[in-house]
NUDORO-741933 format. One line per 3 residues: number of its first residue (from 1); for each residue x negated, y negated, z negated of C-alpha. Coordinates in steps of 0.5 Angstrom, whole numbers, plus 500, padded with zeros to 3 digits. Each point is the difference from the previous one (the first is absolute). Layout:
REM NUDORO-741933
NUM) X,Y,Z ~ ...
This chain:
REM NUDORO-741933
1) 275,444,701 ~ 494,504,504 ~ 502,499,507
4) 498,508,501 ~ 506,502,495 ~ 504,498,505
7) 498,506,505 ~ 501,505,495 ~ 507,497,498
10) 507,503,503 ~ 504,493,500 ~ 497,495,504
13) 498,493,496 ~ 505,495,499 ~ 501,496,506
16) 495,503,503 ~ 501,497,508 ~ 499,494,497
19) 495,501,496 ~ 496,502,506 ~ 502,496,505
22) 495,496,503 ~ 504,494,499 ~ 499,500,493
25) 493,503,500 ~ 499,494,504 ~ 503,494,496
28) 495,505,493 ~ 495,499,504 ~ 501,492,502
31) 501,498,493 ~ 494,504,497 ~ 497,496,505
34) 503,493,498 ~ 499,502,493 ~ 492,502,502
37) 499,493,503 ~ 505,496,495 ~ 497,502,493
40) 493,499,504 ~ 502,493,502 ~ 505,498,495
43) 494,496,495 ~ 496,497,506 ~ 503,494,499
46) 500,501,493 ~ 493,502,497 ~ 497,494,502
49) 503,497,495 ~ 502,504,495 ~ 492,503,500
52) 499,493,498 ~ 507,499,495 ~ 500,508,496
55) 493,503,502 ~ 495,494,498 ~ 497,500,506
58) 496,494,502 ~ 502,496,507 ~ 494,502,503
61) 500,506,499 ~ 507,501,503 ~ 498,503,507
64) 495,506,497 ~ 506,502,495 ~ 505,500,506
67) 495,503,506 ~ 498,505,494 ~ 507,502,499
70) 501,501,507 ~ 494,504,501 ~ 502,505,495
73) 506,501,502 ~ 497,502,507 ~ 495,504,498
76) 506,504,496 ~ 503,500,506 ~ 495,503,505
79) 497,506,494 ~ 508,502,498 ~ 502,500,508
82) 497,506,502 ~ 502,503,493 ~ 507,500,501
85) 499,503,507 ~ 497,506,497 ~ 505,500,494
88) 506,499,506 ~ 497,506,504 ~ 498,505,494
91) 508,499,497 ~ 503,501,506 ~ 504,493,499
94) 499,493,502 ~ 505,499,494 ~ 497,501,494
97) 493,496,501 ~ 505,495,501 ~ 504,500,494
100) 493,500,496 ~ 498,494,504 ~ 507,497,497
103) 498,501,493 ~ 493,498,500 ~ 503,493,504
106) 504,499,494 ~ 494,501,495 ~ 496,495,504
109) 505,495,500 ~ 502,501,492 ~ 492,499,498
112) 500,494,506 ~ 506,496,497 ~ 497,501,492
115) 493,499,501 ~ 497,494,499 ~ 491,502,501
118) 498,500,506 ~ 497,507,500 ~ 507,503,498
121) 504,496,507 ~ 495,505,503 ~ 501,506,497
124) 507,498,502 ~ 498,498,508 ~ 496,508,500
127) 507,503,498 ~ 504,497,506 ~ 495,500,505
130) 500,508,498 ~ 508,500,500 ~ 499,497,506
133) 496,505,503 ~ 507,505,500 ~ 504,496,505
136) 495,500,506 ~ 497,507,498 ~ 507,503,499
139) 506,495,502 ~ 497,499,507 ~ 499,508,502
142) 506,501,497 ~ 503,495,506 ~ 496,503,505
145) 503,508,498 ~ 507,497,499 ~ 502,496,506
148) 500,501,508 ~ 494,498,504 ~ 501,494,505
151) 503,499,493 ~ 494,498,497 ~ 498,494,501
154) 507,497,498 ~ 500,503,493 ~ 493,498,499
157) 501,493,502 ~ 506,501,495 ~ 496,503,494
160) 494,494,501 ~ 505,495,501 ~ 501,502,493
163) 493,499,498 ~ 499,494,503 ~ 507,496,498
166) 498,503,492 ~ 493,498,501 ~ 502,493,502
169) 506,498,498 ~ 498,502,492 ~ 495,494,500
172) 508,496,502 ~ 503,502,496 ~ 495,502,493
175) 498,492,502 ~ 507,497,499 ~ 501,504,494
178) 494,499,496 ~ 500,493,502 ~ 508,500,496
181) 501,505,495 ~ 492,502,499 ~ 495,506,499
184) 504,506,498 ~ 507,499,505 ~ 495,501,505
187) 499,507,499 ~ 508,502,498 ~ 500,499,507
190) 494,505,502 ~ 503,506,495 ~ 507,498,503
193) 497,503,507 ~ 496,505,497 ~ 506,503,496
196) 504,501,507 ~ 493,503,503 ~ 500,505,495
199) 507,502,501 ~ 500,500,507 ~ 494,505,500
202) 503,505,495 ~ 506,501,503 ~ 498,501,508
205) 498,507,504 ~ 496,502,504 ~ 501,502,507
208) 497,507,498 ~ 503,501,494 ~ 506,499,503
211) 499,505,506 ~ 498,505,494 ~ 507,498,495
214) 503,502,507 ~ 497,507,502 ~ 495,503,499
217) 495,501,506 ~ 503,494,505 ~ 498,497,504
220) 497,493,500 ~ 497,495,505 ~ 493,497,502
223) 498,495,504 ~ 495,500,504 ~ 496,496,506
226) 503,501,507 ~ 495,505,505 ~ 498,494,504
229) 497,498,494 ~ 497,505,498 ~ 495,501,504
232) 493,503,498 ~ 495,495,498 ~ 494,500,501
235) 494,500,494 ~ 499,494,495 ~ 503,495,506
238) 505,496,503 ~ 502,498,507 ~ 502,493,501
241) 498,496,506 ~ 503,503,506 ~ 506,502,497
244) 506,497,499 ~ 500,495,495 ~ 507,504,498
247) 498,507,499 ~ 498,502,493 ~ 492,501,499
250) 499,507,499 ~ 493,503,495 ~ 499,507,499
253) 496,501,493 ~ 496,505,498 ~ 499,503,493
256) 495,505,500 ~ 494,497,504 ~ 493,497,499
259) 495,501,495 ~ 501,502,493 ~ 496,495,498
262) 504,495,502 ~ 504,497,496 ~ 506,499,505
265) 499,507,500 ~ 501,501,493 ~ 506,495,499
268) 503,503,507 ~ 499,508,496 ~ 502,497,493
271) 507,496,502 ~ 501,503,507 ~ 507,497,500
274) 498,493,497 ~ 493,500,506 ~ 506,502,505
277) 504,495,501 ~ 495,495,497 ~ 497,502,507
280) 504,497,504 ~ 500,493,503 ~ 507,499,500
283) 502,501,493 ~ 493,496,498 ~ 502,494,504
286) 508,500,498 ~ 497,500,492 ~ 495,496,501
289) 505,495,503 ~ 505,502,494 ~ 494,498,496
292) 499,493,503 ~ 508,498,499 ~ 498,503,492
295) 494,495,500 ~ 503,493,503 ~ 507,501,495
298) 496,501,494 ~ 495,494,502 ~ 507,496,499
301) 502,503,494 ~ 494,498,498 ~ 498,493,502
304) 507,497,503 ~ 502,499,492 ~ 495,495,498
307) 499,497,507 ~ 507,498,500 ~ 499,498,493
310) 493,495,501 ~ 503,498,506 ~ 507,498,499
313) 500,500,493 ~ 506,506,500 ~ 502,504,494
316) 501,507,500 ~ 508,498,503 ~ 496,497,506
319) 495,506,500 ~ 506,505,500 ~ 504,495,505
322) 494,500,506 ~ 499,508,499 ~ 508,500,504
325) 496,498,506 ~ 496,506,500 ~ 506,505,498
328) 506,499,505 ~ 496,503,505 ~ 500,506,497
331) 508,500,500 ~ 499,503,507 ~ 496,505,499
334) 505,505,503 ~ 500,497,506 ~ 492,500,501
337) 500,508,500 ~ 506,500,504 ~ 496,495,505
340) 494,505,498 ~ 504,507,503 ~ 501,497,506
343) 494,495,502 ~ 494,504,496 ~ 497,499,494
346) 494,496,504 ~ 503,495,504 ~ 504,498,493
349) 495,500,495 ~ 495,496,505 ~ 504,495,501
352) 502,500,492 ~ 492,499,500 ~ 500,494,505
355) 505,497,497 ~ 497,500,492 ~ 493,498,503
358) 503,494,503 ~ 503,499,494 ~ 496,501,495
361) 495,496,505 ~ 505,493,499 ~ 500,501,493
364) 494,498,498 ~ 501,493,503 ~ 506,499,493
367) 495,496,496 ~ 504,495,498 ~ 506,498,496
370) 505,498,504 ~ 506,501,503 ~ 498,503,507
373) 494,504,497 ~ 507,503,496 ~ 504,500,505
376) 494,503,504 ~ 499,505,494 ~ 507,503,500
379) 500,502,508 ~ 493,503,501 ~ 502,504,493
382) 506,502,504 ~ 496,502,506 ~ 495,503,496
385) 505,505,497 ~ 503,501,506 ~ 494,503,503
388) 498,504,494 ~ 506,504,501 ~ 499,501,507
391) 493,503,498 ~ 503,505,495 ~ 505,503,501
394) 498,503,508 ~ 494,502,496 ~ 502,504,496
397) 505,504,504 ~ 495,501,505 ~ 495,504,495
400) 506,504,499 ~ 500,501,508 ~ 493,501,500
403) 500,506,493 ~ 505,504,504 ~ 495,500,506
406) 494,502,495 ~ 504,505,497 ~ 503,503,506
409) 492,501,502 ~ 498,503,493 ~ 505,504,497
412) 495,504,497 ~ 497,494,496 ~ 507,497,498
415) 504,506,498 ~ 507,499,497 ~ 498,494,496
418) 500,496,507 ~ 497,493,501 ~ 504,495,498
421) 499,499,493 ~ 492,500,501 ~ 501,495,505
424) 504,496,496 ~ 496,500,495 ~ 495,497,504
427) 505,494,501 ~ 501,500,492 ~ 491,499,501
430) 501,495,505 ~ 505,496,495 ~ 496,501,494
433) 493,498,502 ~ 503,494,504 ~ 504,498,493
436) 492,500,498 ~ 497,497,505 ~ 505,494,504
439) 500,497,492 ~ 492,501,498 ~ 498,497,507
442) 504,494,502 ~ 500,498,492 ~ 493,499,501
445) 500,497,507 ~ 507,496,497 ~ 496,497,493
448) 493,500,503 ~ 501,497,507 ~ 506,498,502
451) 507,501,502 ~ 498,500,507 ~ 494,505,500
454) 506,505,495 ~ 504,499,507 ~ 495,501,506
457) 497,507,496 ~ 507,502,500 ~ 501,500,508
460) 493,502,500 ~ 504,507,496 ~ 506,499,505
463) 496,501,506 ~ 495,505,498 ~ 507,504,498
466) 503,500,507 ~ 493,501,505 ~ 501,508,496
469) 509,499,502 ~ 498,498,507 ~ 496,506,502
472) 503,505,496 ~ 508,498,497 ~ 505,505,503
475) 504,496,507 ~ 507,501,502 ~ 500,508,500
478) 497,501,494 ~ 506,501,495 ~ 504,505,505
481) 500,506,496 ~ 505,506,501 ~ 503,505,495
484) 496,506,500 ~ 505,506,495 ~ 495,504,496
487) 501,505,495 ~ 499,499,492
């Protein structure tokens, strides 16, 4: 049923306080993520065998076939981010895209469970990296309108817990069914957790909605930055040395400036809303550091199954054995935003990056089979997920920080639609390119160098992410907001 009946209805929708509590658009949101990284992660440590085994694909051509697939599902990712946004915000509703990009994932894992050319997998791979698009697009701006602010960092930490612990502990658990039970059981899982996803996003209400099925003209809330946060900012630049090292950078942006030759000043004419925030330092640091998490991820997805399988001649039980090292972390992912709300995103996600610098440096000496370089293996993968978690989660609450602030400085620019969806949408970019990106690069480093040189360029991509998080990331004031009632 369309969501904007309700407003004309006289009977309030069934369980409407249920519906649209926060707590179950939350757990919706949580399981869409799950399910983004599940379905994504589930035939990691299944293709490099079954492209051999169904597909006819000769060996060495196995890591083309497995970055190519990872490539195509990141560039649909990034072209259907900003799609869903649009759509969120032109419908009104965050719930719909949602839905349709339930129905599209199942489309993508039915074609990916039959398909046995290579080419089909990637058609399939192009449906769910367009489904996914829905989650970050339309799930994460859902989170944003629906909880309160110092609550934040907590939900968002809990939203990609679900993310990372899909995106990890699919290749476990794919691994051991594929091992014992074989090809098609592995995707009676994929559809299981695909179908509760598809039921949740049908049956939840909006926090609008349900404002609207009570009165008509309410009341609503709007969180928006604290005053002292939002002081003016001077042209095209941040402030950073002489300040203190917890204050909020602060960026004023300009649309409307420069030659008409320019084509900044085009761009800036054409897509105000996009150049505006993008024009912030803040927000390009936070999803440059999201992207960097995207990239050092999606180089295992695509590297650690056949380094584990020449190194220690594991099978796809082992493959999906050794991805638990990365995936416990993620279980506390709440607790990550909570430390986030209290320290501040910068603090958090630094030492998120020094912590997966370090180990991403020590792996590159597991080079032989034995039993230190497994145990080795195991806590560095372990180390390495905790670090990645407290990279994400401070950065991707503290673009919503930075969004309210923008939009408080430009609300002609950004009118009813705000910013969160737009925002992101960059987010759901980041992601899609890094799935692009991380695979293609450390492929070739992995398969023409070595392991090693794989592992140095992926600390190369951790340090170059945090310079952007130290100068520009939000401190320990940056998720303080009050709640501002305006009029619908």
């Amino acid at each position: 049923m369309d969501e904007h009946a309700f407003s004309t209805r006289k009977t309030k929708p069934v369980l409407l306080k249920l519906r649209s509590s926060k707590w179950l658009i939350g757990f919706t949101v949580f399981v869409a993520a799950f399910n983004d990284g599940f379905g994504y992660g589930a035939v990691v440590p299944v293709l490099p065998f079954s492209l051999v085994e169904r597909s006819g694909v000769r060996e060495k051509d196995v890591q083309f076939w497995l970055s190519t697939l990872l490539v195509a599902f990141g560039l649909s990712l990034t072209v259907a981010a900003p799609i869903t946004a649009w759509a969120g915000d032109k419908l009104g509703n965050r719930r719909m895209p949602m839905i349709l990009g339930s129905l599209l994932a199942l489309v993508g894992t039915a074609v990916f469970c039959v398909a046995e050319a290579p080419w089909l997998l990637v058609v399939a791979r192009l449906c769910q990296g367009a489904s996914n698009g829905a989650v970050y697009s339309a799930g994460l701006p859902l989170i944003a309108d629906t909880v309160r602010p110092d609550e934040v960092g907590s939900w968002m930490g809990f939203v990609f817990s679900g993310m990372t612990g899909g995106f990890l502990l699919s290749p476990f658990l794919a691994g051991i069914v594929y091992a014992k039970a074989g090809y098609f059981p592995v995707f009676i899982l994929v559809f299981a957790a695909l179908a509760f996803d598809l039921f949740l996003r049908i049956i939840i209400i909006e926090k609008k909605t349900m404002a609207r099925s009570i009165s008509n003209g309410g009341q609503r809330e709007r969180y928006k930055a604290r005053p002292n946060e939002s002081s003016h900012r001077s042209s095209g630049s941040s402030t950073v040395n002489g300040t203190d090292p917890d204050e909020t950078p602060k960026a004023t942006i300009t649309v409307n400036s420069g030659s008409k030759l320019n084509p900044a000043y085009w761009f800036r004419n054409a897509f105000p809303r996009m150049a505006t925030l993008l024009s912030s330092p803040r927000l390009s640091a936070a999803v440059y550091g999201c992207f960097t998490y995207g990239t050092v991820i999606c180089s295992f997805d695509a590297i650690l199954p056949l380094f584990v399988n020449r190194t220690f001649g594991w099978d796809s039980q082992g493959v999906g054995l050794i991805f638990l090292a990365l995936t416990v972390p993620a279980l506390a992912g709440a607790a990550y935003g909570a430390v986030s709300d209290r320290y501040g995103p910068r603090r958090v996600s630094l030492s998120g990056f020094v912590m997966a610098s370090v180990s991403l440096a020590l792996l590159a000496f597991v080079r032989d089979d034995s039993n230190v370089a497994k145990a080795g293996l195991t806590v560095l993968l372990l180390t390495l997920g905790t670090g990645m978690n407290l990279i994400l989660t401070p950065l991707a609450a503290d673009m919503l920080y930075e969004a309210n602030i923008i939009e408080e400085h430009n609300p002609d620019v950004f009118g009813d639609a705000g910013t969160y969806a737009l925002v992101y949408s960059f987010l759901c970019a980041a992601f899609g390119l890094a799935t692009s990106v991380g695979p293609a690069w450390s492929g070739f480093m992995y398969e023409d160098i070595s392991w090693a040189a794989a592992m140095v360029s992926l600390v190369a991509f951790c340090l170059l992410g945090g310079v952007g998080v130290f100068f520009y990331t939000g401190g320990a004031e940056a998720g303080k907001r009050v709640r501002l009632d305006e009029h619908v």
